[in-house]
FIPA-208251 format. One record per residue (C-alpha): residue in one letter; x negated, y negated, z; residue number from 1. Coordinates in Angstrom, 3 decimals. Last residue first. Layout:
REM residues N
REC  semi         X         Y         Z  vextor
REC     a         X         Y         Z     NUM
...
This chain:
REM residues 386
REC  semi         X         Y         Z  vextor
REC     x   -14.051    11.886   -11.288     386
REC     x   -12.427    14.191    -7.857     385
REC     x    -8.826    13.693    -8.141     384
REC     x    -8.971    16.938   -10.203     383
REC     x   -11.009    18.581    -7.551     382
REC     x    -8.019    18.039    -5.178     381
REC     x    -5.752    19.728    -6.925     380
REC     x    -7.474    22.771    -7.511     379
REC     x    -8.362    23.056    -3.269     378
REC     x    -4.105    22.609    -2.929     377
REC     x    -3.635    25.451    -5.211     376
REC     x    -6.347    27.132    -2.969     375
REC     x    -4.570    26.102    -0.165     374
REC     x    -1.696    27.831    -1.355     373
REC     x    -2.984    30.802    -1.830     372
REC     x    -4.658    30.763     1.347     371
REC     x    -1.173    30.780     3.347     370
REC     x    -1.172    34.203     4.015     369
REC     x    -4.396    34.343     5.520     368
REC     x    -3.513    31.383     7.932     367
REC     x    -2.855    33.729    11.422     366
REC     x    -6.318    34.871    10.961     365
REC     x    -7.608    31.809    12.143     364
REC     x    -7.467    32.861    15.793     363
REC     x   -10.241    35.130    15.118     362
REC     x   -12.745    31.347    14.980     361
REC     x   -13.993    32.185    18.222     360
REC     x   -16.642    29.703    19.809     359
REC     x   -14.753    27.787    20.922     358
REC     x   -15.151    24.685    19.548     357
REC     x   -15.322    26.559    15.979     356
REC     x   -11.465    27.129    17.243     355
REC     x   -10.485    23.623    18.365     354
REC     x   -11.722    22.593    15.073     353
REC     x   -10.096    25.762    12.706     352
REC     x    -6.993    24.895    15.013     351
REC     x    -6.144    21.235    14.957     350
REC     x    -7.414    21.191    11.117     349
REC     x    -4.736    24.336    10.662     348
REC     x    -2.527    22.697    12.350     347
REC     x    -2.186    19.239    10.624     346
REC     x    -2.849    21.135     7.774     345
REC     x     0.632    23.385     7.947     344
REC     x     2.608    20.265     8.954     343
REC     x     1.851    18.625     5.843     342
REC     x     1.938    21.560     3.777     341
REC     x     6.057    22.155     5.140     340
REC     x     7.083    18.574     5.033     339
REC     x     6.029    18.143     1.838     338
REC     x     4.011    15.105     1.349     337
REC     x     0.413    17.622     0.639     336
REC     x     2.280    18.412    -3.152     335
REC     x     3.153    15.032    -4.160     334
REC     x    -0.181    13.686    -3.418     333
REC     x    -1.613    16.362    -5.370     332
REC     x     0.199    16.025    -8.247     331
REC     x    -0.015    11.893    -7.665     330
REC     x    -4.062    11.703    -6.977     329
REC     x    -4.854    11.880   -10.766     328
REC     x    -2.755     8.582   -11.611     327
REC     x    -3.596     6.985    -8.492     326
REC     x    -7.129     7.351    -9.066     325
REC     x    -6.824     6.474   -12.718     324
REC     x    -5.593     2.991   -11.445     323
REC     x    -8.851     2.121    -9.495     322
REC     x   -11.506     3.604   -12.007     321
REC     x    -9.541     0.950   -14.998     320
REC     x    -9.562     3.135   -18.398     319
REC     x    -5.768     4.337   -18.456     318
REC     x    -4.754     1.065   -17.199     317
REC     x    -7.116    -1.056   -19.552     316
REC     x    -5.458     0.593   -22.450     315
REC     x    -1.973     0.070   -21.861     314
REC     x    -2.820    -3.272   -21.305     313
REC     x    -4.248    -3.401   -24.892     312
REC     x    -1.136    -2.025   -26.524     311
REC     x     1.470    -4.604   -24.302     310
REC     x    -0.649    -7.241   -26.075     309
REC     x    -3.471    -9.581   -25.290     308
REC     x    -3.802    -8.911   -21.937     307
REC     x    -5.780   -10.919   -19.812     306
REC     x    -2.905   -11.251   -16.627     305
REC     x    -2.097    -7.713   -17.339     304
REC     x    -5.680    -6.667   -16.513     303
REC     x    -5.125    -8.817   -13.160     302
REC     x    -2.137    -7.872   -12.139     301
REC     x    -3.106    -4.081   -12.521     300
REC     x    -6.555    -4.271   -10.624     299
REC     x    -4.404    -7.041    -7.953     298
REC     x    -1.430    -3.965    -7.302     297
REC     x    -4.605    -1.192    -7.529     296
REC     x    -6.260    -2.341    -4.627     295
REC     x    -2.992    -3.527    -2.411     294
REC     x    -1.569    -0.452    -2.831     293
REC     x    -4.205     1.622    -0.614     292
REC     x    -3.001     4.365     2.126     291
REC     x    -5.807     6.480     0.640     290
REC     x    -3.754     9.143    -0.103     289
REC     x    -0.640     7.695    -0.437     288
REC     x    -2.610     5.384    -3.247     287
REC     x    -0.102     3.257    -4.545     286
REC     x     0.287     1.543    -8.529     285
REC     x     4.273     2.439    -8.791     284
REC     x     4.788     0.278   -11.577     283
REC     x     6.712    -2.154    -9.485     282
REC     x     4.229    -1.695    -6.903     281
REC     x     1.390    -3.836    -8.415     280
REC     x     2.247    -4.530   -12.139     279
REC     x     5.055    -4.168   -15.307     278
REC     x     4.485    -6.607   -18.023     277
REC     x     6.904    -8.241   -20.853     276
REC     x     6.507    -9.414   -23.984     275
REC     x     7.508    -6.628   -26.032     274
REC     x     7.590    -3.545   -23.380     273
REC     x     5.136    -3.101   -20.625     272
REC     x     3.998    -0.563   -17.945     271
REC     x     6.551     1.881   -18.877     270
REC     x     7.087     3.924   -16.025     269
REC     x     6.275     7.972   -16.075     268
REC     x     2.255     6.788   -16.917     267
REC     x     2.799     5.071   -14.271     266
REC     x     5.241     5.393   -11.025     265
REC     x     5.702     8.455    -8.710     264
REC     x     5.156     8.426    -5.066     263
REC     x     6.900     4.561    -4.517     262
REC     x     6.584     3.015    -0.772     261
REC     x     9.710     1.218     0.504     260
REC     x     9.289    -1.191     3.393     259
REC     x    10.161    -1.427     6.623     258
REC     x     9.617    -4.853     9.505     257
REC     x     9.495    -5.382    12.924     256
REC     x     7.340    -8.423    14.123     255
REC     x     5.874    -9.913    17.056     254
REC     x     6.503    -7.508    19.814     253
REC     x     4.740    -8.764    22.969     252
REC     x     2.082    -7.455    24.422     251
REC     x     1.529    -6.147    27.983     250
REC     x     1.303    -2.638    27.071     249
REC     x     0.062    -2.536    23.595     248
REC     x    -2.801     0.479    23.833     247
REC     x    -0.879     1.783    26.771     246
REC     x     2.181     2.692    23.947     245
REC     x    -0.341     4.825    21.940     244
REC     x     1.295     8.551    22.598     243
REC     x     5.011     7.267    22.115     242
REC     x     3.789     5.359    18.884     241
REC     x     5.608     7.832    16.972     240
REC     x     8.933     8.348    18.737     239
REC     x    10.027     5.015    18.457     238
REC     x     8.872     4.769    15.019     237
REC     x    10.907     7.968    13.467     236
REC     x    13.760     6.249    15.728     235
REC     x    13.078     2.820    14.225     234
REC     x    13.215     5.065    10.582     233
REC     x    16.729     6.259    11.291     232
REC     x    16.629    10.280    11.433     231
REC     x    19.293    12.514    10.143     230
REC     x    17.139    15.453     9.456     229
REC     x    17.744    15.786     5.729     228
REC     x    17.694    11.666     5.255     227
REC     x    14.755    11.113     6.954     226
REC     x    12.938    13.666     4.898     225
REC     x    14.422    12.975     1.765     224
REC     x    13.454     9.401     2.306     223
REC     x     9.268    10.685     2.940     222
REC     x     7.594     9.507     5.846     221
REC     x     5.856     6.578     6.934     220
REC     x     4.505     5.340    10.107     219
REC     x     3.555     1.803    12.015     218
REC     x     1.339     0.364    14.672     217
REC     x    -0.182    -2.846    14.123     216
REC     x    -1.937    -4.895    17.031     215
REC     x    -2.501    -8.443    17.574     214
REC     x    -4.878   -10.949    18.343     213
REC     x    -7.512   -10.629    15.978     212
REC     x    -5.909    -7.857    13.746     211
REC     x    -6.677    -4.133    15.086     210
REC     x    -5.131    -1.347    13.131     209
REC     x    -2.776     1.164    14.121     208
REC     x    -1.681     3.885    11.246     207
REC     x     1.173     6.261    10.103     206
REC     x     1.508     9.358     8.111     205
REC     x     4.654    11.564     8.363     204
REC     x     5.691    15.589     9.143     203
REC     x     9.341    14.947    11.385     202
REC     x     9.434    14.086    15.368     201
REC     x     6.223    15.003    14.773     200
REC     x     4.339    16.780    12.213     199
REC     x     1.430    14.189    12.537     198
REC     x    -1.336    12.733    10.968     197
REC     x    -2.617     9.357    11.966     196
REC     x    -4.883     7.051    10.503     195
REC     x    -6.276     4.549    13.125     194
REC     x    -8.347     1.405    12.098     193
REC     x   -11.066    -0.119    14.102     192
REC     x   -12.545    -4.036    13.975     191
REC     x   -15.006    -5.702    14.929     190
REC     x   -15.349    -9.629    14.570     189
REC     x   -16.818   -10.292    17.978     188
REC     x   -17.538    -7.090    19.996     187
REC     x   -14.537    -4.149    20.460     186
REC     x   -14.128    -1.451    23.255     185
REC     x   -10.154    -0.555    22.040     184
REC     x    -8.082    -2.524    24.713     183
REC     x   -11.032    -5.082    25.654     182
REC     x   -10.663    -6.205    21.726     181
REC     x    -7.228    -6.304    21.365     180
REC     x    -7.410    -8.816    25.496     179
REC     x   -10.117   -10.616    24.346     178
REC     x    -8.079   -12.142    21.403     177
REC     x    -5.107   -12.363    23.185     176
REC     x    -1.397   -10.838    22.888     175
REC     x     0.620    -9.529    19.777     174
REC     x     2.310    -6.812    18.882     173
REC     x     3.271    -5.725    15.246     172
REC     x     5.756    -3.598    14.299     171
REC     x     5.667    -1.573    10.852     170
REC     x     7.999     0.923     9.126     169
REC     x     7.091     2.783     6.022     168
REC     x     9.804     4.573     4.367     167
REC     x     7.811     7.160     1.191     166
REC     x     9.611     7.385    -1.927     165
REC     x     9.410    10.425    -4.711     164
REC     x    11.588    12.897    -2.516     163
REC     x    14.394    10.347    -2.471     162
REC     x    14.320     9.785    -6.281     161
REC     x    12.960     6.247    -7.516     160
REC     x    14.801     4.514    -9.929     159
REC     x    13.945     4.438   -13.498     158
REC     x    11.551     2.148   -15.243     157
REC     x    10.907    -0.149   -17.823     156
REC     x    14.409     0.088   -18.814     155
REC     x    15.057    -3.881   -18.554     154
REC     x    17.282    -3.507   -15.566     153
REC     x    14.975    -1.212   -14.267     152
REC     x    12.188    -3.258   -14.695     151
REC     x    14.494    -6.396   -12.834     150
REC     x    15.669    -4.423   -10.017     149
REC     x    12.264    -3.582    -9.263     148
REC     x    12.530    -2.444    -5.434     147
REC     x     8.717    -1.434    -4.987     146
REC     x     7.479    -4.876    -5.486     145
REC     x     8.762    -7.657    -7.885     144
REC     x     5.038    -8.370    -9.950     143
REC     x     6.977    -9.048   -12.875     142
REC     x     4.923   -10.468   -15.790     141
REC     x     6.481   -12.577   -18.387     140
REC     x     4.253   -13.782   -21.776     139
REC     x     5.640   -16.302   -24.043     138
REC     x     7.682   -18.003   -21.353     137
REC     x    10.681   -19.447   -20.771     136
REC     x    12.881   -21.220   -17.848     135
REC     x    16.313   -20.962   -16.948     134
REC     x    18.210   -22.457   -14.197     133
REC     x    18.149   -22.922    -9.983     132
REC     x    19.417   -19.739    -9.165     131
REC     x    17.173   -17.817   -11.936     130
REC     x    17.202   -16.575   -15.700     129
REC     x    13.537   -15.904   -17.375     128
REC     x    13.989   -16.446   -20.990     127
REC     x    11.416   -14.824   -23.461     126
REC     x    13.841   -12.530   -24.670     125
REC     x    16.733   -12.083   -21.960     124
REC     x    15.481   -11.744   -17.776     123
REC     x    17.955   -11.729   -15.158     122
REC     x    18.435   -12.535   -11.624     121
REC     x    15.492   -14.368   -10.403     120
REC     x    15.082   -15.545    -7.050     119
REC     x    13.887   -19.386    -6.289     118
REC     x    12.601   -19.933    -2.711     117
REC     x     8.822   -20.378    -3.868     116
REC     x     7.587   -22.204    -7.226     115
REC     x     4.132   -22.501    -7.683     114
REC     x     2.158   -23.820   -10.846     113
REC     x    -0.922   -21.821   -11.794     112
REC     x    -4.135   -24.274   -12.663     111
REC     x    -6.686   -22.194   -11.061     110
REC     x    -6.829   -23.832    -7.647     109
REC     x    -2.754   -22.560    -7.913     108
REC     x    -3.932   -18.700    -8.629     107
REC     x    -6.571   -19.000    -5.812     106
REC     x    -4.023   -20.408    -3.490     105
REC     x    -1.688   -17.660    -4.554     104
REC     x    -4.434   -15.332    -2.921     103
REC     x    -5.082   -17.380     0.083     102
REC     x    -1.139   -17.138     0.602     101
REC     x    -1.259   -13.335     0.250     100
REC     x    -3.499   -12.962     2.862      99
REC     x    -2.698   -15.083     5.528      98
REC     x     1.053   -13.638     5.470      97
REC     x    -0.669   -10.258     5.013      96
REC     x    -2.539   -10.322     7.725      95
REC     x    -5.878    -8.818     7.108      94
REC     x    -7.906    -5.884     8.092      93
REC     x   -11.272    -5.611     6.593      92
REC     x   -13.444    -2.777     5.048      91
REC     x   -16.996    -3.262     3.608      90
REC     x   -18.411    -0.107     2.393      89
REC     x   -20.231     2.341     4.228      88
REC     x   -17.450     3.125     6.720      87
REC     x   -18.366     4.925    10.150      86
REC     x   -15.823     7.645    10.519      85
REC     x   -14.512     9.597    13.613      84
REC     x   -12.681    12.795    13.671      83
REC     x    -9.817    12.869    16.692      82
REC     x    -7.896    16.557    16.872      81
REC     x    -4.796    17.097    18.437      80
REC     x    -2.797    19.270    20.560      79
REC     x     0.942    20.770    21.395      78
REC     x     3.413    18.250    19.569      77
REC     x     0.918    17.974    16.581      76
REC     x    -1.442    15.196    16.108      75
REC     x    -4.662    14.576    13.461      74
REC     x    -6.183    11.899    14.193      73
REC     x    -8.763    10.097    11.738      72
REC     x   -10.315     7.349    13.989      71
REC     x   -11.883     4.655    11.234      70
REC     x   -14.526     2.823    12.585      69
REC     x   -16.435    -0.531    12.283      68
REC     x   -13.610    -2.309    10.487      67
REC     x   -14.230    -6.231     9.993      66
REC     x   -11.698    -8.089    11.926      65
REC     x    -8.685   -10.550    10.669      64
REC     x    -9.941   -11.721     7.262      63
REC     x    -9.100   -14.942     5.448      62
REC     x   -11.353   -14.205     2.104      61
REC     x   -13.742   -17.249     2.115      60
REC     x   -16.495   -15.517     0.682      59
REC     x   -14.325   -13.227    -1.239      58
REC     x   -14.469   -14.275    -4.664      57
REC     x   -11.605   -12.828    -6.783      56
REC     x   -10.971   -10.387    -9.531      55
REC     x   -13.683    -7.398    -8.961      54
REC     x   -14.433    -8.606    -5.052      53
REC     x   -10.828    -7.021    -4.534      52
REC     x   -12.203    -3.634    -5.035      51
REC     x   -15.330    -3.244    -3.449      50
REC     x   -14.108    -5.998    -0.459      49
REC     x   -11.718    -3.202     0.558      48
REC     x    -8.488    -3.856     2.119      47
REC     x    -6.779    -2.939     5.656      46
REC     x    -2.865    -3.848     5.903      45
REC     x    -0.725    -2.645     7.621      44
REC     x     1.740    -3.704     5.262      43
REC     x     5.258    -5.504     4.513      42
REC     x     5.130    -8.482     1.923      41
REC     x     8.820   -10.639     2.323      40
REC     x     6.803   -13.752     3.505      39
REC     x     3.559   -12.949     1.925      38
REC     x     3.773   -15.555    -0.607      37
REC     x     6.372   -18.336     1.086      36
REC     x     9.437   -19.271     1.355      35
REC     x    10.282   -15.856    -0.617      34
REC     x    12.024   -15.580    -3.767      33
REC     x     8.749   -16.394    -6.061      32
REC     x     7.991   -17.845    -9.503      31
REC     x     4.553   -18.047   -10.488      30
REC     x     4.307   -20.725   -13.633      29
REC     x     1.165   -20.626   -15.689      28
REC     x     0.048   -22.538   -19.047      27
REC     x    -3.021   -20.509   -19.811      26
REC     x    -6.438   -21.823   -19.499      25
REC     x    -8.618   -18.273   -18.832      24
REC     x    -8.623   -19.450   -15.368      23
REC     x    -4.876   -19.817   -15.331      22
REC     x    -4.318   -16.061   -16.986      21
REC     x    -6.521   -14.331   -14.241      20
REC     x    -5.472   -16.466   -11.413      19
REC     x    -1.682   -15.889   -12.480      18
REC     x    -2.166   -11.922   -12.685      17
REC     x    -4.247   -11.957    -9.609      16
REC     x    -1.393   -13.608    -7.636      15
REC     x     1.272   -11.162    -8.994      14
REC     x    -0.835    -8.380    -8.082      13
REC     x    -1.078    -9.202    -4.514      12
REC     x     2.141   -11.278    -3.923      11
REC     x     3.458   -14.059    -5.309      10
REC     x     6.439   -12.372    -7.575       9
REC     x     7.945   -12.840   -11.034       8
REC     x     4.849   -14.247   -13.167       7
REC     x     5.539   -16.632   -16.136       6
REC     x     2.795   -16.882   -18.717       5
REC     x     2.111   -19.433   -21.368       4
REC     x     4.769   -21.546   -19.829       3
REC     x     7.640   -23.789   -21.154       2
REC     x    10.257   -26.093   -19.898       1
């Protein structure tokens, strides 16, 4: 049998690349491993209706809570420092089973044909090879997430180095509606999500964010880092949420899952070759930064879904806002994920605040001979800056 379009993958970005071909009346077939889209997906996950508004209609978006706040905390083993932030855009946590199967919904309204359970193992011309046969398509899109066997097979991309990959880990707990939303002072549909900064056990990011009757709590760090100090990422984990344990006493843990997070992906990856497309995480679309990869995965699937040629894709990346923001973020990015900048801004934010507090801001004087590098850092930044 034949398609228009074959897409490797239901998640994010391989959903918006089959709803973007199927509405414009391609033939499309979405073939995915898991038993169902979202099923092997690992994230916190909070979205924004900005972005994913662009490809799909979100009036009937399955959301979890609307975020009111975002706590920034910034943690070391001695103090810490709580900032927060009122969004002015819409932001939502979701549950990514939920999620992801609204979004292949979308594709399949569209015309897109679904096939789940079925892995594929090889790709040759316009032939994609899996378990249960061959099938071919003029145009193939692999949407395969951060572990793209099949782009590196095909010499789309390389694999990832230890210091370019970020380990996330993730449990969720669950418990009652009434009982997530007595536990952090919520009303109705409200929401709050955590971003945490911490130099210990080791210098990682994590997060907690509030589904509707359930709790997330999870942490990344860099492979070289784990790896160096000799640290499984359920112990990195363990000792994380340490400080936020009351917060899901009583619950019961739902899920324990990890996933790879790619630091380094296009322009360095090919984003398409002949017939075939590169999208989502495969490419490397992630925002460390803004702890966003579901933004950029459905931008990417989407342009790729319209493409013409590999030429024109090319294009669209280099002129889409949401994939030029990962681009320019990376040298920065790159730079604030070493263990030793991370863990020198986590204190120096603990102590310029608990300083100005004070009253006596002398105790800063102990960062003078680190200004050079924050002013490398300062550079950086202003190129992320449009």
């Amino acid at each position: 049998m034949k398609f228009d379009v074959i897409v490797v993958g239901a998640g994010p970005a391989g959903s918006a690349a089959a709803y973007t071909a199927a509405k414009n009346g391609y033939k499309v077939l979405i073939i995915e491993r898991g038993s169902e889209p979202g099923a092997k997906n690992v994230s916190g996950a909070m979205i924004r209706d900005s972005v994913i508004s662009k490809v799909f209609e979100t009036k009937d978006m399955p959301f979890e809570r609307i975020v009111k706040n975002v706590r920034l905390i910034f943690k070391t083993k001695e103090s810490e420092t709580q900032i927060t932030v009122k969004p002015k855009e819409k932001l939502y946590t979701v549950a990514r089973l939920k999620f992801d199967k609204w979004l292949s919904q979308k594709a399949e309204s569209s015309g897109a044909l679904l096939v789940t359970k079925t892995a594929v193992t090889g790709i040759e011309g316009s032939k994609v090879i899996t378990e249960r046969g061959e099938v071919e398509g003029d145009k193939i899109v692999l949407a395969e997430g951060a572990n793209a066997l099949l782009s590196m097979s095909l010499g789309l991309r390389r694999e990832l180095k230890s210091d370019e990959t970020v380990l996330g880990v993730k449990e969720v707990y669950s418990s009652t509606r009434d009982e997530v939303a007595k536990r952090f002072n919520l009303q109705g549909d409200e929401g709050e999500s955590w971003r945490i900064v911490t130099d210990y056990p080791i210098p990682s990011a994590g997060f907690i964010y509030t589904y509707k009757d359930s709790v997330a709590i999870g942490v990344g760090s860099r492979v070289d880092e784990l790896t160096q100090r000799n640290l499984r990422p359920f112990e990195l984990l363990d000792k994380f949420k340490e400080p936020y344990l009351d917060l899901v006493k009583g619950f019961s843990l739902r899920e324990y899952s990890a996933k790879i997070i790619p630091e380094q992906g296009f322009p360095t990856f090919k984003p398409c070759e002949g017939n075939i497309y590169v999208v989502g995480d495969a490419l490397g679309l992630v925002d460390p930064l803004t702890f966003d990869g579901i933004g950029p995965a459905i931008i990417s699937g989407s342009l790729a879904g319209k493409a013409e040629s590999c030429e024109s894709y090319s294009k669209s990346l280099y002129e889409s806002k949401e994939i030029l923001k990962v681009i320019r973020s990376r040298p920065l990015t790159h730079e604030l994920l070493k263990s030793e900048n991370l863990s020198l801004y986590v204190h120096l934010i603990n102590d310029f605040l608990t300083s100005w507090a004070q009253g006596d801001l002398s105790n800063l004087k102990y960062y003078k001979s680190s200004l050079g590098k924050i002013l490398k850092h300062l550079v950086l930044g202003l190129g992320v800056i449009e």
